[in-house]
BADRENDO-204563 format. One record per residue (C-alpha): residue number from 1; x, y, z; residue in one letter. Coordinates in nm, 4 decimals. Example, Ala and Ser with C-alpha at 12.3 -4.5 7.8 and 13.67 -1.06 7.14 Angstrom:
BADRENDO-204563
- i|px|py|pz|aa
- 1|1.2300|-0.4500|0.7800|A
- 2|1.3670|-0.1060|0.7140|S
//
This chain:
BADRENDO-204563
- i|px|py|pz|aa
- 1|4.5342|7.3108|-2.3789|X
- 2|4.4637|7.4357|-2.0676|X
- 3|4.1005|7.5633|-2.2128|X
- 4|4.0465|7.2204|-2.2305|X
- 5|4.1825|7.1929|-1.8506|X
- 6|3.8958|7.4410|-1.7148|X
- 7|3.6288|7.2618|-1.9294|X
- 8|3.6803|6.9310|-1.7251|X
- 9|3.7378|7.0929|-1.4104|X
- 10|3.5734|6.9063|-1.1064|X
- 11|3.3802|7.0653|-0.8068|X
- 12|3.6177|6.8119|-0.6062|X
- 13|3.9218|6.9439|-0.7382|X
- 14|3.7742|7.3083|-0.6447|X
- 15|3.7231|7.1982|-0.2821|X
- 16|4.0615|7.2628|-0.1245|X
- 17|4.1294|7.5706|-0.2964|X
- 18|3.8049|7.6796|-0.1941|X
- 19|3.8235|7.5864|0.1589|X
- 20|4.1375|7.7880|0.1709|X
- 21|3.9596|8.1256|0.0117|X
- 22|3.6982|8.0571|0.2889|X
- 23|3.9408|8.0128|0.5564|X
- 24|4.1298|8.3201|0.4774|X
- 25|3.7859|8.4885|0.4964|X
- 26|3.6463|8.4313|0.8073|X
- 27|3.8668|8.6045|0.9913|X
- 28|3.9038|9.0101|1.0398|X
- 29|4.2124|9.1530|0.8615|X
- 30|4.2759|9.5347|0.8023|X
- 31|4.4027|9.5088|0.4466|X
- 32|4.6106|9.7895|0.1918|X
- 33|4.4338|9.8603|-0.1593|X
- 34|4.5892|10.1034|-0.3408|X
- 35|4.6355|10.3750|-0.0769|X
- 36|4.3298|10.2460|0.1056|X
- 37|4.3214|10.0850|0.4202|X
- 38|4.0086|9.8203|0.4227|X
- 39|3.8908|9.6624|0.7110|X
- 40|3.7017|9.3245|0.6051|X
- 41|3.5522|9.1466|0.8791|X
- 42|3.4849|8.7721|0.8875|X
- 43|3.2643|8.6523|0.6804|X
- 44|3.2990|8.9444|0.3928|X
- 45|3.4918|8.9066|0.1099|X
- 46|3.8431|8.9680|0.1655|X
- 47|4.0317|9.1683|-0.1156|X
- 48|4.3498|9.0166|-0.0676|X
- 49|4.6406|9.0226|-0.3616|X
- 50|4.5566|8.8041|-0.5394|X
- 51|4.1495|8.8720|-0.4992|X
- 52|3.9572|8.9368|-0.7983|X
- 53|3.9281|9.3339|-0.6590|X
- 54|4.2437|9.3600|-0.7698|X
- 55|4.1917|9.2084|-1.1165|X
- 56|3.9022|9.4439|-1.1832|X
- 57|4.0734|9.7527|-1.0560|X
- 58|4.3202|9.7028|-1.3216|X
- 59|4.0878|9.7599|-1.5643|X
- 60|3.8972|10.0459|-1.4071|X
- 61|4.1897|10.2857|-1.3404|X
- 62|4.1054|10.4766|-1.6685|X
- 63|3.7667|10.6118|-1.5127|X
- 64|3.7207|10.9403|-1.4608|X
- 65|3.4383|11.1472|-1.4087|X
- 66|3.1553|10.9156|-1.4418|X
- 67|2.8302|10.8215|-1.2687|X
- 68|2.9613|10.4728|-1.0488|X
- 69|2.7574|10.2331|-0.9310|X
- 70|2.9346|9.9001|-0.7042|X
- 71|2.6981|9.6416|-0.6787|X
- 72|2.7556|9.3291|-0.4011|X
- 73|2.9707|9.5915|-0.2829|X
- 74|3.1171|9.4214|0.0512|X
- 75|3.3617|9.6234|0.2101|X
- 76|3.3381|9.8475|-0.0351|X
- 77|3.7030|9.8331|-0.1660|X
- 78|3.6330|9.9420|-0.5390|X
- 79|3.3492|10.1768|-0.5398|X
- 80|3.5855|10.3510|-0.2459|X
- 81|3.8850|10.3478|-0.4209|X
- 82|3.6849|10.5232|-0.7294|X
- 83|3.5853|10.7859|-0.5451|X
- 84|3.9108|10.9171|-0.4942|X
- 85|3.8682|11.3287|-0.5263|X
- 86|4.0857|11.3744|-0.7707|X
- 87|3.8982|11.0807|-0.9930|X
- 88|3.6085|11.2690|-1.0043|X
- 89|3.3594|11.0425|-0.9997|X
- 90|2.9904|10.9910|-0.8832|X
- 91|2.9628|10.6726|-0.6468|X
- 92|2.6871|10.4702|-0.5394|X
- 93|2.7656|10.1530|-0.3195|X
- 94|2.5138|9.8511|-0.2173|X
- 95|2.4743|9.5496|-0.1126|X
- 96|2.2319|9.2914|0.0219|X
- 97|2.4067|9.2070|0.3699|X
- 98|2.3380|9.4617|0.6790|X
- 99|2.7417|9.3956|0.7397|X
- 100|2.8919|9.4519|0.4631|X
- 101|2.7345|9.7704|0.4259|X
- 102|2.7904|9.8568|0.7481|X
- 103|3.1514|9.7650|0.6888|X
- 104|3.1784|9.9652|0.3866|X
- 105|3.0302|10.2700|0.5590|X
- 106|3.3183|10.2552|0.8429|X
- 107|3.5578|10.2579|0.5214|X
- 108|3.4461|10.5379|0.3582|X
- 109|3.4717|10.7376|0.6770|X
- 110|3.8223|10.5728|0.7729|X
- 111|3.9164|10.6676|0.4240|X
- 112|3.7873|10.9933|0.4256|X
- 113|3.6007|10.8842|0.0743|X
- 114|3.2364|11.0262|0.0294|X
- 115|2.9855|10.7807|-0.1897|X
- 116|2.6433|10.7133|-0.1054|X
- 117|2.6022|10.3729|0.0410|X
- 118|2.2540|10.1663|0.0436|X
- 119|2.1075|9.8119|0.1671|X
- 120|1.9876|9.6804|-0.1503|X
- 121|1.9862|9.3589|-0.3622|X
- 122|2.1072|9.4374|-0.6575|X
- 123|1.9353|9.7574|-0.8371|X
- 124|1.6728|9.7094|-0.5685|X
- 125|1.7151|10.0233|-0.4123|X
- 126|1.6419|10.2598|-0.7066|X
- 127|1.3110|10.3953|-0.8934|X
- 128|1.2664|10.3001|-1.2293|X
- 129|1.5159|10.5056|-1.4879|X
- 130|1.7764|10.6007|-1.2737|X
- 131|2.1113|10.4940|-1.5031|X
- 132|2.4957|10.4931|-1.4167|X
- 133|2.7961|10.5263|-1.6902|X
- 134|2.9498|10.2626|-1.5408|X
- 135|2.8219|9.9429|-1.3376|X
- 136|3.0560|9.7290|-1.1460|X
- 137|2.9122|9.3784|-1.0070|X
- 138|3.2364|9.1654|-0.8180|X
- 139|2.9914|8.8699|-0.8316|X
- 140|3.0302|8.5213|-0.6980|X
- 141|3.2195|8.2966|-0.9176|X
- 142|3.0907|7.9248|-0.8096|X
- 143|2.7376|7.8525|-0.8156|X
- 144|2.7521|7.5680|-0.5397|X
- 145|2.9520|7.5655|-0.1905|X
- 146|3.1760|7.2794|-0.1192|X
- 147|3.0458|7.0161|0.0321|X
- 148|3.0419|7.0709|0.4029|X
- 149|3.1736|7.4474|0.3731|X
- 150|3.0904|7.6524|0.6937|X
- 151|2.8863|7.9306|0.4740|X
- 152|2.8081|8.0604|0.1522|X
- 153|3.0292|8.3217|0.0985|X
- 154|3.1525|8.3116|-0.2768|X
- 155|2.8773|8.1559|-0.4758|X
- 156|2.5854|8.1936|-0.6445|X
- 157|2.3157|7.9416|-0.6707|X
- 158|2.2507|7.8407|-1.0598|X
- 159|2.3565|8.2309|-1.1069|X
- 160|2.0706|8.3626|-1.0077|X
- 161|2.2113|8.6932|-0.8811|X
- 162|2.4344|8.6716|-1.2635|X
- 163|2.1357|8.6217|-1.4266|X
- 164|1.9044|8.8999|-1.2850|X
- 165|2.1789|9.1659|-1.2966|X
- 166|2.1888|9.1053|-1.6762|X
- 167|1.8254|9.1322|-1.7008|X
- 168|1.8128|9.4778|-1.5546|X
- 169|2.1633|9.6204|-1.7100|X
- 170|1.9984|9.7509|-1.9786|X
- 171|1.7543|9.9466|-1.8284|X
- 172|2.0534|10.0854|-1.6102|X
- 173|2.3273|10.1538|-1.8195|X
- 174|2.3150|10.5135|-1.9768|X
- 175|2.3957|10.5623|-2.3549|X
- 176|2.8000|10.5104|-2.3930|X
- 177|2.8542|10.3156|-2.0336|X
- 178|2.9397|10.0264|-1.9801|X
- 179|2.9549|9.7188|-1.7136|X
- 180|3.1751|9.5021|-1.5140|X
- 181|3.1379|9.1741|-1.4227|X
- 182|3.4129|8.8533|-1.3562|X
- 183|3.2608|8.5239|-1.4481|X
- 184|3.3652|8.1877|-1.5156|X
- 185|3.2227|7.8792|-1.6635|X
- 186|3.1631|7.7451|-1.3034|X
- 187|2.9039|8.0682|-1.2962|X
- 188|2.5953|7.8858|-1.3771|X
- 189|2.4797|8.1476|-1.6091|X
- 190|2.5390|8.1389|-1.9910|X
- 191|2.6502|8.5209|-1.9756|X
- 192|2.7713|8.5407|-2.3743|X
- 193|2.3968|8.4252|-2.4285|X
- 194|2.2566|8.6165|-2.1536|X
- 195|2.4023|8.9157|-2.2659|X
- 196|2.3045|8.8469|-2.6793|X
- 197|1.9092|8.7774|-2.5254|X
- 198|1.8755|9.1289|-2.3407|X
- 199|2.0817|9.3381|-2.5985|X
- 200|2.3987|9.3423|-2.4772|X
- 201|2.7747|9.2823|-2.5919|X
- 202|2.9872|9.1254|-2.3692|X
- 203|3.3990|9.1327|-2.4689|X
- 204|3.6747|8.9853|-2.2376|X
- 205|3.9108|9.2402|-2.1221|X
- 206|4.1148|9.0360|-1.8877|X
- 207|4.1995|8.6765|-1.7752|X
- 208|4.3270|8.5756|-1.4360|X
- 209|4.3837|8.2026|-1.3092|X
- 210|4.3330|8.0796|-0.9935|X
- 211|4.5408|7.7921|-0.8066|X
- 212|4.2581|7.5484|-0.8653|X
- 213|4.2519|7.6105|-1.2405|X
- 214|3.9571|7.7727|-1.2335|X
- 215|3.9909|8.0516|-1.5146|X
- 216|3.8477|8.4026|-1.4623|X
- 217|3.7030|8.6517|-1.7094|X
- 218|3.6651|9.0144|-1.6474|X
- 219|3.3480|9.1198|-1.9226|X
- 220|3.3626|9.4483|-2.0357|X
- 221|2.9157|9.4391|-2.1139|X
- 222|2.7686|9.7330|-2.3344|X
- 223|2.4509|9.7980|-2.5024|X
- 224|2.4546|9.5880|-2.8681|X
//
């Protein structure tokens, strides 16, 4: 039943909810995340309780010792909170906006967390056969703003950003790793296709559900 629910979902029935999630983001807030402190300015994404940071941490806790890559990183909450010392881990953080790299840099040294940080749009940054064990991308969940929304924090046009990460996963992902990526139907992108088209095997390893009724998968993606 309520699969059926999020099928017939309308953008107008997302429109308050999102206006809220904007509204809580466009202010500064120095937020706790798992023994981090994260300052988010206005205008990055927040990772708030109930954000979808925390929904993908849940499933990342396990990794250990690994080559990390954060992609779309904003303030840098996960790829930070991997690199935890004792974790062990190899961290790479990017992201397209001057800001929220900027903001993820000040983190890292508030934090005391080392993890090399780049401007880049997606794999961008990186020559040709350079390959992570694990590839995180928090990407935007709605593919369209609401109508008269102040900015366009939060979405994706079409899935465009969806869609070309998938493209280029496989030449990314080393033998045995595997990627992260939340998505839901409101994506734009056909991701169980997208993922069967370039190779790849997507399997849902989580659900969460917003206010809205807007369902959330976390995809566990891996070569086929």
């Amino acid at each position: 039943m309520r699969d059926a629910v999020v099928e017939t979902i309308k953008w107008a029935d997302l429109e308050p909810w999102q206006y809220r999630f904007a509204a809580r983001n466009d202010y500064p807030a120095v937020i706790p995340f798992r023994g981090l402190m994260i300052y988010a300015p206005g205008g990055i994404y927040h990772p708030w309780p109930l954000s979808s940071s925390h929904f993908i941490a849940d499933r990342l806790s396990g990794i250990r010792g690994r080559k990390v890559l954060d992609l779309g990183c904003g303030t840098g909450v996960l790829g930070l909170w991997l690199a935890n010392r004792e974790y062990g881990n190899c961290v790479t953080l990017t992201d397209i906006d001057p800001v929220a790299v900027a903001t993820a840099e000040c983190n890292a040294l508030a934090n005391e967390r080392f993890a090399r940080i780049a401007h880049a749009d997606l794999f961008g940054a990186f020559d040709k056969g350079r390959m992570w064990d694990c590839v995180i991308f928090n990407a935007p969940l709605l593919c369209t703003a609401p109508a008269g929304a102040g900015h366009r924090m939060g979405t994706d046009p079409d899935g465009q950003a969806t869609k070309r990460f998938l493209a280029e996963l496989p030449s990314r992902l080393d033998r045995g790793g595997v990627g992260y990526l939340p998505w839901s139907r409101q994506v734009g992108a056909d991701v169980p296709r997208l993922c069967q088209e370039h190779g790849l095997t997507a399997e849902c390893v989580g659900r969460d559900w917003r206010e809205s009724g807007l369902e959330v998968q976390l995809l566990e993606i891996r070569h086929g």
